[in-house]
NUPA-74301 format. One record per residue (C-alpha): residue number from 1; x, y, z; chain; residue in one letter. Coordinates in nm, 2 decimals. Example, Ala and Ser with C-alpha at 12.3 -4.5 7.8 and 13.67 -1.06 7.14 Angstrom:
residues 2
atom seq->1 east->1.23 north->-0.45 up->0.78 mol->A type->a
atom seq->2 east->1.37 north->-0.11 up->0.71 mol->A type->s
//
This chain:
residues 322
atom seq->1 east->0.00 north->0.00 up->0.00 mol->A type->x
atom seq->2 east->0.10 north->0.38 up->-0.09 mol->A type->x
atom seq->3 east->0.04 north->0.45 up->0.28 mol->A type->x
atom seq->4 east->0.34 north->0.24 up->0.37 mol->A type->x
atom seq->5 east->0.62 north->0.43 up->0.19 mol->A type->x
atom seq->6 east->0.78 north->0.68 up->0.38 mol->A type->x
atom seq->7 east->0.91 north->0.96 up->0.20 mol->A type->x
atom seq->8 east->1.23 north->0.98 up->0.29 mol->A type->x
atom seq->9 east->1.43 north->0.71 up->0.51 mol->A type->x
atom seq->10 east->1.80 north->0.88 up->0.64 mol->A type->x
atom seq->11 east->2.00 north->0.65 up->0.75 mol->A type->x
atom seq->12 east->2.26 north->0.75 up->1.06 mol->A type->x
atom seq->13 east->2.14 north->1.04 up->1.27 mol->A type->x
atom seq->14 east->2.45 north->1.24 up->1.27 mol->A type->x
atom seq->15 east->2.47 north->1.66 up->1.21 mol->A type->x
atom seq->16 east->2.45 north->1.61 up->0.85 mol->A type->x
atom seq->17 east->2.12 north->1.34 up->0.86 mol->A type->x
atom seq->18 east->1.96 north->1.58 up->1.13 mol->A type->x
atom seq->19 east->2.07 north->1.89 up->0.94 mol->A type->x
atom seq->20 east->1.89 north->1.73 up->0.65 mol->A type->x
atom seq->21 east->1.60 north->1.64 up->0.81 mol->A type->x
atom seq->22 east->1.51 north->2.02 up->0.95 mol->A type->x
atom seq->23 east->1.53 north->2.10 up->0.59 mol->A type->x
atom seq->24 east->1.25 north->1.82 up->0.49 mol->A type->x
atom seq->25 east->1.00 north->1.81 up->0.78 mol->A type->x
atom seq->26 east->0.97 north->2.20 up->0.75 mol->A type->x
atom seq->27 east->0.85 north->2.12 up->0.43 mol->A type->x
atom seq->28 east->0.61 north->1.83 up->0.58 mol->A type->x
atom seq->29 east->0.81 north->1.55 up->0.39 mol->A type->x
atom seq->30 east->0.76 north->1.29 up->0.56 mol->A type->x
atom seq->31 east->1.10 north->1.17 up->0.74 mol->A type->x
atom seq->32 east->1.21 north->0.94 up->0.93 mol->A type->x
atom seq->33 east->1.59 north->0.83 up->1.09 mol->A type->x
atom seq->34 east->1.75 north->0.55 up->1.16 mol->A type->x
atom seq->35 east->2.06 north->0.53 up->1.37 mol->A type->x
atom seq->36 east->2.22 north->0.23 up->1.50 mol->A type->x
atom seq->37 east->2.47 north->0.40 up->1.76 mol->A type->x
atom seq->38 east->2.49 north->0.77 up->1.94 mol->A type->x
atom seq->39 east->2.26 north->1.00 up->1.77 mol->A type->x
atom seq->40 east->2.47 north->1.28 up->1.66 mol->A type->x
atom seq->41 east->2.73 north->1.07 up->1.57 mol->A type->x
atom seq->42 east->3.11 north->1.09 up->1.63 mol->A type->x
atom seq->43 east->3.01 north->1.50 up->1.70 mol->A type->x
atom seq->44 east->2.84 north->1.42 up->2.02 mol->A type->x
atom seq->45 east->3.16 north->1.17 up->2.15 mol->A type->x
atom seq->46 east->3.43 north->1.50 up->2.12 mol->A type->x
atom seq->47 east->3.47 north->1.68 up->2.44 mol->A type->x
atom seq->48 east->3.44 north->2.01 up->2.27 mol->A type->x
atom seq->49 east->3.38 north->2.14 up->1.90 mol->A type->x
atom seq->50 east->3.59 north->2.45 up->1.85 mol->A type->x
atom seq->51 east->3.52 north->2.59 up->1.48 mol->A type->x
atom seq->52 east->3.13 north->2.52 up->1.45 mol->A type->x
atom seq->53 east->3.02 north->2.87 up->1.34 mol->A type->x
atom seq->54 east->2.83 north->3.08 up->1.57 mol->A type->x
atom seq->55 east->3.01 north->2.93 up->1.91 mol->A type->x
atom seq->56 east->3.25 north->3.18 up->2.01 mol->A type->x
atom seq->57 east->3.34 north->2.98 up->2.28 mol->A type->x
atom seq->58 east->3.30 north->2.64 up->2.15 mol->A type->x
atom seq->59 east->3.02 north->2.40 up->2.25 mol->A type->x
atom seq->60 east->3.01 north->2.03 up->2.40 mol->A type->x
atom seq->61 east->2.98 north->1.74 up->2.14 mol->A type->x
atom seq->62 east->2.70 north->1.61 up->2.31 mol->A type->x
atom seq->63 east->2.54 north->1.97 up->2.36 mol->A type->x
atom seq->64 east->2.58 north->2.06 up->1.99 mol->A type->x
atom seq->65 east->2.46 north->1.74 up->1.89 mol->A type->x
atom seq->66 east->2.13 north->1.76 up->2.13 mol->A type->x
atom seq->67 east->2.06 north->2.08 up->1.98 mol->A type->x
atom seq->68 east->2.07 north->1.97 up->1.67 mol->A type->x
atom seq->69 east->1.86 north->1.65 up->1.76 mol->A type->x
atom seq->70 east->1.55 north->1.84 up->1.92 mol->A type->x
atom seq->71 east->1.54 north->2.10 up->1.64 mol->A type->x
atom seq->72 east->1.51 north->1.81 up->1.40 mol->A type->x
atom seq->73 east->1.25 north->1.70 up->1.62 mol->A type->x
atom seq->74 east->1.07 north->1.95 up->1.66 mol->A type->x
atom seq->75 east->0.94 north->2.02 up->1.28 mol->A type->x
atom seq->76 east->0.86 north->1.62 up->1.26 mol->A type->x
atom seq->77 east->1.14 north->1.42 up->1.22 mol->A type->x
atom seq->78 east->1.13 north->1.05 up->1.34 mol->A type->x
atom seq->79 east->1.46 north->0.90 up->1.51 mol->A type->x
atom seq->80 east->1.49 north->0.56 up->1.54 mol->A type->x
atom seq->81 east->1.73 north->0.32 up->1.68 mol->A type->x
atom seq->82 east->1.80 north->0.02 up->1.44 mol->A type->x
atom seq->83 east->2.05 north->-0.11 up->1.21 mol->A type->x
atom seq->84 east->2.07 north->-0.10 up->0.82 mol->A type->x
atom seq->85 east->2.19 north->-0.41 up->0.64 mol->A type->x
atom seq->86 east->2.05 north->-0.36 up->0.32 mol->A type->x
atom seq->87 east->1.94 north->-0.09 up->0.04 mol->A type->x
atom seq->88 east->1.72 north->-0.25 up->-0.27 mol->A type->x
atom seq->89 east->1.61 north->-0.04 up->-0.54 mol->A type->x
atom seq->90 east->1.23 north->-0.15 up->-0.62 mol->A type->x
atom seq->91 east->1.19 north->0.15 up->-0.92 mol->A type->x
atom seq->92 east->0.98 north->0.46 up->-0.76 mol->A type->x
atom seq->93 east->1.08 north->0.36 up->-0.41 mol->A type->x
atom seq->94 east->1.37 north->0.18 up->-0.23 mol->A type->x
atom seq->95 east->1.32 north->-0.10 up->0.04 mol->A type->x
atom seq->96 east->1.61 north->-0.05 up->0.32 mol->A type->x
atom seq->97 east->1.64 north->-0.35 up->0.53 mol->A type->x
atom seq->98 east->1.64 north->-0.21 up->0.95 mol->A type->x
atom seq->99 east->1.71 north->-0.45 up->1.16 mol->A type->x
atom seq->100 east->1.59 north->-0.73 up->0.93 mol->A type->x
atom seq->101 east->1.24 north->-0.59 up->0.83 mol->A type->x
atom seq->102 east->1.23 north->-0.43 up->0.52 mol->A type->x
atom seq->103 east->1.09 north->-0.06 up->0.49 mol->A type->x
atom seq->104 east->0.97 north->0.13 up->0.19 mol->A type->x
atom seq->105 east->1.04 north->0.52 up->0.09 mol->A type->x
atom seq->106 east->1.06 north->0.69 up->-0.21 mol->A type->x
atom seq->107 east->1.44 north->0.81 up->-0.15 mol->A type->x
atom seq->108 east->1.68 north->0.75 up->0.09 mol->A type->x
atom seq->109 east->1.97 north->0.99 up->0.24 mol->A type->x
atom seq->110 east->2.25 north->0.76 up->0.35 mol->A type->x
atom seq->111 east->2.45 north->0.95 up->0.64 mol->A type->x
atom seq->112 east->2.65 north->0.72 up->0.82 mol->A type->x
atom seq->113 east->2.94 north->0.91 up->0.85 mol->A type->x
atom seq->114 east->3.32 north->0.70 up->0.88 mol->A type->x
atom seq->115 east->3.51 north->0.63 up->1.17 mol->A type->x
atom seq->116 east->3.86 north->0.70 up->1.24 mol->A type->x
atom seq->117 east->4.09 north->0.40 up->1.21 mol->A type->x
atom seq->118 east->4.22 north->0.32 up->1.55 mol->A type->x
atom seq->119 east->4.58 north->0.16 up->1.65 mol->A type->x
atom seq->120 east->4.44 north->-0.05 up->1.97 mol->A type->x
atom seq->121 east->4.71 north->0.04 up->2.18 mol->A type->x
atom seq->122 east->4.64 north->0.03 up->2.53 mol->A type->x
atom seq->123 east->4.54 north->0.40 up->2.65 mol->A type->x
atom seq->124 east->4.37 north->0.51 up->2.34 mol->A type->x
atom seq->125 east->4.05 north->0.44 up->2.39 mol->A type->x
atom seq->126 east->4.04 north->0.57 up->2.75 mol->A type->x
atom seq->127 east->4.14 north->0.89 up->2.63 mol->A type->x
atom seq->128 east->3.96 north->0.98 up->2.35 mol->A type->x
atom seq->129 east->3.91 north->1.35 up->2.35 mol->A type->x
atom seq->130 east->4.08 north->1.40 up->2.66 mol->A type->x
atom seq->131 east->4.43 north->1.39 up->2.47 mol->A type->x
atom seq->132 east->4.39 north->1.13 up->2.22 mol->A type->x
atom seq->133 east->4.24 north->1.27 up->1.87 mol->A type->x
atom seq->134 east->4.18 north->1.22 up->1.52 mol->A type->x
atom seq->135 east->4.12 north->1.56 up->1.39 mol->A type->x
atom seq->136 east->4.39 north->1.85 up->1.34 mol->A type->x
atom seq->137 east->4.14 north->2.10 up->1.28 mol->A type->x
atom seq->138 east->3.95 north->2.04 up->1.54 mol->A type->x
atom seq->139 east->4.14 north->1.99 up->1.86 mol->A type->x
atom seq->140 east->4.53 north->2.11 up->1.72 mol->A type->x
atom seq->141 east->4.44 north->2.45 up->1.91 mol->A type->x
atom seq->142 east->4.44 north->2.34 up->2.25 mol->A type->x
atom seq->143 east->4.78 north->2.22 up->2.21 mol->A type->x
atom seq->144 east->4.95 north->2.56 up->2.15 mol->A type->x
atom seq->145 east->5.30 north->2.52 up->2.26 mol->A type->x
atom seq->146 east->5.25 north->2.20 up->2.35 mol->A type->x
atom seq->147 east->5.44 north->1.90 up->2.30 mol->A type->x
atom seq->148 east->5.24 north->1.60 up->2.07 mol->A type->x
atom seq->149 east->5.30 north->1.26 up->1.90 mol->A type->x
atom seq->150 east->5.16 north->1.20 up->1.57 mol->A type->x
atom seq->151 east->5.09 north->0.83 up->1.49 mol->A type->x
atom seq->152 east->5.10 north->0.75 up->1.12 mol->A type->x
atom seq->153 east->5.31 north->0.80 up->0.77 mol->A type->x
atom seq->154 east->5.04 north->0.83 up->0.52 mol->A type->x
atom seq->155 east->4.94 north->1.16 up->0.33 mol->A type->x
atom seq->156 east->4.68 north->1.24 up->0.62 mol->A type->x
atom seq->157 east->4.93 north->1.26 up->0.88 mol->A type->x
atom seq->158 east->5.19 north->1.43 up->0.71 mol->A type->x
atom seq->159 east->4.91 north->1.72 up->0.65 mol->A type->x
atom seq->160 east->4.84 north->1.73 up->0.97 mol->A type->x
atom seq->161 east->5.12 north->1.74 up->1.11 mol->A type->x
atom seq->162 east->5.20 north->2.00 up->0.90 mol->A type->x
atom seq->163 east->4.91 north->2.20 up->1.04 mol->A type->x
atom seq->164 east->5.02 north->2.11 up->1.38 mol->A type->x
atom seq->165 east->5.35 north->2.28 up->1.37 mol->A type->x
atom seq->166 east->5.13 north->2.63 up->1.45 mol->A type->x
atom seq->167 east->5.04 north->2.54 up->1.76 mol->A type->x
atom seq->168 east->5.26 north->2.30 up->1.91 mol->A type->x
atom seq->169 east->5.60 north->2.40 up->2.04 mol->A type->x
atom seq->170 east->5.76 north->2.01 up->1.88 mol->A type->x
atom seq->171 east->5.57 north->1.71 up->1.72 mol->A type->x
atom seq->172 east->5.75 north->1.34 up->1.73 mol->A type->x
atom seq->173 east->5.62 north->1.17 up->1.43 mol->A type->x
atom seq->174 east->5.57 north->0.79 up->1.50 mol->A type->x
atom seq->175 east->5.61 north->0.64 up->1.19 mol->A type->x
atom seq->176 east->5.55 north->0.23 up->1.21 mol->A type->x
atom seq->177 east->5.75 north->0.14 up->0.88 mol->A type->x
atom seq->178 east->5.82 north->0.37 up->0.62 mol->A type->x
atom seq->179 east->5.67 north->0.71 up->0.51 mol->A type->x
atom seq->180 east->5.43 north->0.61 up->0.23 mol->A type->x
atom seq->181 east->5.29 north->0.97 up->0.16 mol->A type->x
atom seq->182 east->5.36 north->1.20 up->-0.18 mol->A type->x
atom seq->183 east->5.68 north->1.35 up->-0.19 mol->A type->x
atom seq->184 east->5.54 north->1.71 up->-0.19 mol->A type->x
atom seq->185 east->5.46 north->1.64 up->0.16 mol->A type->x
atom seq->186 east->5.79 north->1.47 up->0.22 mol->A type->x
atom seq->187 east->5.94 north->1.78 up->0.10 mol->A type->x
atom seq->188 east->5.74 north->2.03 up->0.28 mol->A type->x
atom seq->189 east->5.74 north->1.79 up->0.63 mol->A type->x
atom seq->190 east->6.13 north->1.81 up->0.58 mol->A type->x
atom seq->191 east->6.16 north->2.21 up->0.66 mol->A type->x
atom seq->192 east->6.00 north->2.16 up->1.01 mol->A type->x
atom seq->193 east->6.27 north->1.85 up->1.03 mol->A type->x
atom seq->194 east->6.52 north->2.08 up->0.95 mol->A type->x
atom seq->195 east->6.36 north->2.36 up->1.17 mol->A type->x
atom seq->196 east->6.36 north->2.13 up->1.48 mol->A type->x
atom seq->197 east->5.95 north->2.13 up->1.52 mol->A type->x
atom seq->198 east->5.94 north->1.81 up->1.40 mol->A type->x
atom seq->199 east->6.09 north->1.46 up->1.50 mol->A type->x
atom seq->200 east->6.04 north->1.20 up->1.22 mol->A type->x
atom seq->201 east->6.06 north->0.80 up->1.40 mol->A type->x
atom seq->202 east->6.11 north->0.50 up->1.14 mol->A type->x
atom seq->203 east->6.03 north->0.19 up->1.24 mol->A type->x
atom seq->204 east->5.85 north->0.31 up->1.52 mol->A type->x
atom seq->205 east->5.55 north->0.12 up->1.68 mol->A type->x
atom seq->206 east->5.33 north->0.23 up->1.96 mol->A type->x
atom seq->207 east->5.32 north->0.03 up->2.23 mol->A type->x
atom seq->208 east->5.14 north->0.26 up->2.50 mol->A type->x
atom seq->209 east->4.93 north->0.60 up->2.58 mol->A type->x
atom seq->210 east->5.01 north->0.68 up->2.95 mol->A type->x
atom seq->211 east->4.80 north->0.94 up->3.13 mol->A type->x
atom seq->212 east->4.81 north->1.04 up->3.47 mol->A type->x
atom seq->213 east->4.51 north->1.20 up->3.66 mol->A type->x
atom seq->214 east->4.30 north->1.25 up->3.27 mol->A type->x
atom seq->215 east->4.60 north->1.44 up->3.12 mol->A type->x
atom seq->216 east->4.84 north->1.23 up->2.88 mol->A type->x
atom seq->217 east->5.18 north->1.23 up->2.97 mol->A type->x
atom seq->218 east->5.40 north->1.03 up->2.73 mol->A type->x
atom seq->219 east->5.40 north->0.76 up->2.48 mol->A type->x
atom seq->220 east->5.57 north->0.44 up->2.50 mol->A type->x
atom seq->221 east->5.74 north->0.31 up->2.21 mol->A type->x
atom seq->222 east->5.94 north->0.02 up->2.06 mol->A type->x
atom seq->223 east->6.19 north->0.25 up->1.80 mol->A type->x
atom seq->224 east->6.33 north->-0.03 up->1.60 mol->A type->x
atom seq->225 east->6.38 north->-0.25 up->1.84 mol->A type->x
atom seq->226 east->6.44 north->-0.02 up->2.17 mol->A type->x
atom seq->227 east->6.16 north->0.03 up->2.42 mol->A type->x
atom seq->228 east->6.13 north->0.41 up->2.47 mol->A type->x
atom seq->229 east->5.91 north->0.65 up->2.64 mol->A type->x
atom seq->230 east->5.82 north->0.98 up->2.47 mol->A type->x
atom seq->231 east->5.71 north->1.30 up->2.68 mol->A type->x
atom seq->232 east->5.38 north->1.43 up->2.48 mol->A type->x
atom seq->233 east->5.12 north->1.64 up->2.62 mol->A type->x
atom seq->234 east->4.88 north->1.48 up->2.31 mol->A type->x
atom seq->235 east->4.88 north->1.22 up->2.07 mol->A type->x
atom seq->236 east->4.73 north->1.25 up->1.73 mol->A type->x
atom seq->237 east->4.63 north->0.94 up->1.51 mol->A type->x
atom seq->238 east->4.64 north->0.98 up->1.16 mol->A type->x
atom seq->239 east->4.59 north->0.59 up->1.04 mol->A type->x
atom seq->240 east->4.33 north->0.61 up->0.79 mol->A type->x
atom seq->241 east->3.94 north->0.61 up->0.80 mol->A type->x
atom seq->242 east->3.71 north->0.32 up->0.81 mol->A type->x
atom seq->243 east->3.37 north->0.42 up->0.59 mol->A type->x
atom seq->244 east->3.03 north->0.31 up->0.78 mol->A type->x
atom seq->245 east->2.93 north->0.15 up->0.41 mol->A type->x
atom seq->246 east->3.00 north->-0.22 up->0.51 mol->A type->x
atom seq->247 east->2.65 north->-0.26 up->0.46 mol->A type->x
atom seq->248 east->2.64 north->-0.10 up->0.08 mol->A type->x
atom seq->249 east->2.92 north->-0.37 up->-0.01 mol->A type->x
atom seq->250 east->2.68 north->-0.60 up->-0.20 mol->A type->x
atom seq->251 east->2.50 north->-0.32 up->-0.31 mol->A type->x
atom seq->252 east->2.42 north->-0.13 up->-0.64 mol->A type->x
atom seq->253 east->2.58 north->0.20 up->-0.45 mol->A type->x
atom seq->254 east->2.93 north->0.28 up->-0.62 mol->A type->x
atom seq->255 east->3.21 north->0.28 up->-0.39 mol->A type->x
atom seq->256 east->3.57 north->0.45 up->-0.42 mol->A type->x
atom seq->257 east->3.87 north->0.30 up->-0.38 mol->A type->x
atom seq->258 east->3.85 north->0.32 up->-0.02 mol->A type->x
atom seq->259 east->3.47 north->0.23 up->0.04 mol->A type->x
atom seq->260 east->3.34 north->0.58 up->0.03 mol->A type->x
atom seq->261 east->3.02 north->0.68 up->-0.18 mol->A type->x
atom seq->262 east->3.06 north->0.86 up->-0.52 mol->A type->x
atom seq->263 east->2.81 north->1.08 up->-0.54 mol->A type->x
atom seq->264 east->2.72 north->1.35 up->-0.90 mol->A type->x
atom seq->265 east->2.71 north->1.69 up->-0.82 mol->A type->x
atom seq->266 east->2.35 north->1.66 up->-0.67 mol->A type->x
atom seq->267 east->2.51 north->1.41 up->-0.38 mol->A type->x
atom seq->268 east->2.31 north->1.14 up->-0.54 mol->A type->x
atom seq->269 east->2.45 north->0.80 up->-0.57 mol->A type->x
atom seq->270 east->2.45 north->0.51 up->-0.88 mol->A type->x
atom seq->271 east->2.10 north->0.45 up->-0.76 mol->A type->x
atom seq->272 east->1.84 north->0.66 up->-0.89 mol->A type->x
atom seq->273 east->1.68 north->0.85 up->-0.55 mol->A type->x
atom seq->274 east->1.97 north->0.73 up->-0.28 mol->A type->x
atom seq->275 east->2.19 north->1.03 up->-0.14 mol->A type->x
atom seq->276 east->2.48 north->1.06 up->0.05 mol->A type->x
atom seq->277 east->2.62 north->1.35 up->0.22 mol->A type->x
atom seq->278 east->2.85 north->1.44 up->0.50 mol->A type->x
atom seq->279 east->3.15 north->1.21 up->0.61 mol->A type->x
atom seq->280 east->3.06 north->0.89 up->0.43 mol->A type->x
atom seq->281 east->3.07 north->1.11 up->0.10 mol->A type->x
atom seq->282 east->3.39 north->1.02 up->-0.08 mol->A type->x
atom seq->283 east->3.54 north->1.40 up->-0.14 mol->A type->x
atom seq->284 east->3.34 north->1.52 up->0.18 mol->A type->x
atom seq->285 east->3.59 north->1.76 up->0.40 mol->A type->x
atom seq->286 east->3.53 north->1.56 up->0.76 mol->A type->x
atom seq->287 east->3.39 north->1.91 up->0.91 mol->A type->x
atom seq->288 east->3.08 north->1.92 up->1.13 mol->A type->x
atom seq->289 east->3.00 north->2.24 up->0.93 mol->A type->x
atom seq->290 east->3.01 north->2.07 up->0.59 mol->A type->x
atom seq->291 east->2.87 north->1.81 up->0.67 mol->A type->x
atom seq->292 east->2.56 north->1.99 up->0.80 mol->A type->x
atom seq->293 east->2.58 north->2.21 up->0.44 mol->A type->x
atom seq->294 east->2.58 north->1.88 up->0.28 mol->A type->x
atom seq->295 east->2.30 north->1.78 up->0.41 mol->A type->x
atom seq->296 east->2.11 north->2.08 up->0.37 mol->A type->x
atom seq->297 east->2.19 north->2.01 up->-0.02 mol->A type->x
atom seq->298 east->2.11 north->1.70 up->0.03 mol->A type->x
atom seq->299 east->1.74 north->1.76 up->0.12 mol->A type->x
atom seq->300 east->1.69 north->2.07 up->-0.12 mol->A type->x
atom seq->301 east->1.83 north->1.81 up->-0.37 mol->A type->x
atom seq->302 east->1.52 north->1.50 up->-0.22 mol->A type->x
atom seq->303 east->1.26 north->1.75 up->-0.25 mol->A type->x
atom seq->304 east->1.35 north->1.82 up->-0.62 mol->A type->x
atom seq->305 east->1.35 north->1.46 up->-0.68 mol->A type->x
atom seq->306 east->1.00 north->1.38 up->-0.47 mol->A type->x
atom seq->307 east->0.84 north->1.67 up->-0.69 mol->A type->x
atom seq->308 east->0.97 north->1.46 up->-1.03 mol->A type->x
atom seq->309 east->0.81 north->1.14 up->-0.86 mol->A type->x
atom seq->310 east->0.51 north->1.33 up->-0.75 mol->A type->x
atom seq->311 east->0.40 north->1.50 up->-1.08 mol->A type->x
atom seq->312 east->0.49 north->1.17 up->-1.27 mol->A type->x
atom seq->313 east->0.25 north->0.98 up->-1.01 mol->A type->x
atom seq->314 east->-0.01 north->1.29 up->-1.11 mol->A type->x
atom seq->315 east->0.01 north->1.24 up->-1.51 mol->A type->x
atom seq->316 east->-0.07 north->0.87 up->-1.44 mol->A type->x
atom seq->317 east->-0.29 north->0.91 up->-1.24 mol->A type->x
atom seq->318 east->-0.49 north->1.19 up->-1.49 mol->A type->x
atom seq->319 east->-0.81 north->1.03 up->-1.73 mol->A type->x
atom seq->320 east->-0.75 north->0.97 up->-2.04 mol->A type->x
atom seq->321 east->-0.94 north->1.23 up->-2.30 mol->A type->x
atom seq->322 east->-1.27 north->1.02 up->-2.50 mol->A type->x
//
């Protein structure tokens, strides 16, 4: 029956679903969003968001992402806990799979955002966001004339340690085997080498995050061989990112190389009415704010393509002249 297709089915419950969502329940679309984890995503697990416009002063993760939750809910917007598994396309609506039943809309926003690679070390976990962090541009600013680690030898954390070097006072790169990023950044890392900012560790494995009394302290490390400890006041890992698309991998959805969604420039997938926006969008910028723009597109862009579905539905739907 018509009656049991939603309009639109987002799936994660991040800033950038939630974002989306104001933007279609204003406009009574019907919405409804399904989150398997912490709504607001991994927003409302940092301790504090520093460069989310209009915050002078920054704002709580879990306060920013509350906010954003009740002003979703409070034009309409339905937020579910359950997990996706599955996204069929079925013509003028989609059938996503949540928690093993199917449900029907006409499009579908996938937001599931990706997840920072981890190293597993003992002390990482404990102190996420309390000196253990994935994101430069994010949390680099507390650590003004600070002392950090950097855990990684890829493009990403040779950027970001680049960006680093304006706050901190000296970074120790930790660098497991070799340096497998571009040699521009090689080149451009090598003036802060040459400066003294930055200490670059081959064969360097990370054994340990110590913290004493919720402040980290050092990092222990096996440097080819020798056990060594490291005085840091931070540690930054820069290891990759894990998509949340393991449920798209069967899928008609076109992946990148590195299990991100392609998207055209309407951040709409290889199947006809699925979006993507945010962090699970292969080019996205990993920024709360962009992420909530995307969405915002994102929606503006579902509307559009309810309207096509609806005025199709209409001609059918119209006698034909006797």
């Amino acid at each position: 029956m018509a009656t049991d297709i939603r309009d639109v089915i987002m799936i994660g419950a991040g800033p950038s679903a939630l974002a989306a969502s104001v933007y279609t329940t204003r406009e009574d679309i019907d919405t409804v969003l399904y989150e398997k984890a912490v709504v607001g995503g991994m927003a409302a697990i940092t301790d504090k968001v520093d460069n989310y416009p209009g915050f002078p002063e920054g704002i709580e993760g879990m306060r920013l992402a509350g906010q954003l939750q009740a002003q979703a809910e409070r034009f309409g917007a339905q937020i579910e806990l359950g997990e996706v598994s599955e996204i069929r396309d079925e013509g003028d609506h989609k059938v996503v799979v949540v928690d093993g039943q199917d449900v029907k809309a006409k499009a579908v926003l996938i937001a599931t955002g990706s997840d920072y690679k981890k190293t597993g070390v003992p002390g990482e976990a404990e102190n996420f966001g309390r000196g253990v962090h994935y994101c430069a541009t994010c949390d680099g600013a507390f650590y003004r004339d600070k002392k950090l680690a950097v855990i990684g030898g890829g493009n990403s954390a040779l950027q970001e340690t680049i960006f680093l070097t304006r706050f901190a006072s000296h970074i120790d790169l930790l660098v497991r085997s070799t340096i497998s990023a571009s040699d521009v950044l090689e080149k451009e890392l090598q003036k802060y080498v040459d400066e003294g900012k930055v200490t670059v560790h081959l064969g360097t494995s990370t054994q340990e995050i110590i913290a004493s009394d919720g402040k980290i302290t050092s990092v222990q490390v096996n440097d080819n061989g020798d056990e060594k400890t490291i005085d840091v006041d931070g540690v930054f890992v820069f290891v990759g990112l894990l998509p949340n698309t393991g449920f798209l991998k069967d899928s008609a959805i076109e992946l990148d190389e590195v299990g991100l969604i392609k998207t055209d420039t309407m951040l709409q997938t290889s199947m006809k009415g699925v979006y993507a926006s945010g962090d699970v969008r292969s080019g996205a910028t990993l920024q709360i704010a962009s992420a909530v723009g995307e969405g915002a597109t994102a929606a503006l862009n579902i509307r559009e393509y309810l309207d096509g579905l609806n005025h199709h539905v209409g001609n059918d739907a119209e006698p034909q002249a006797t």
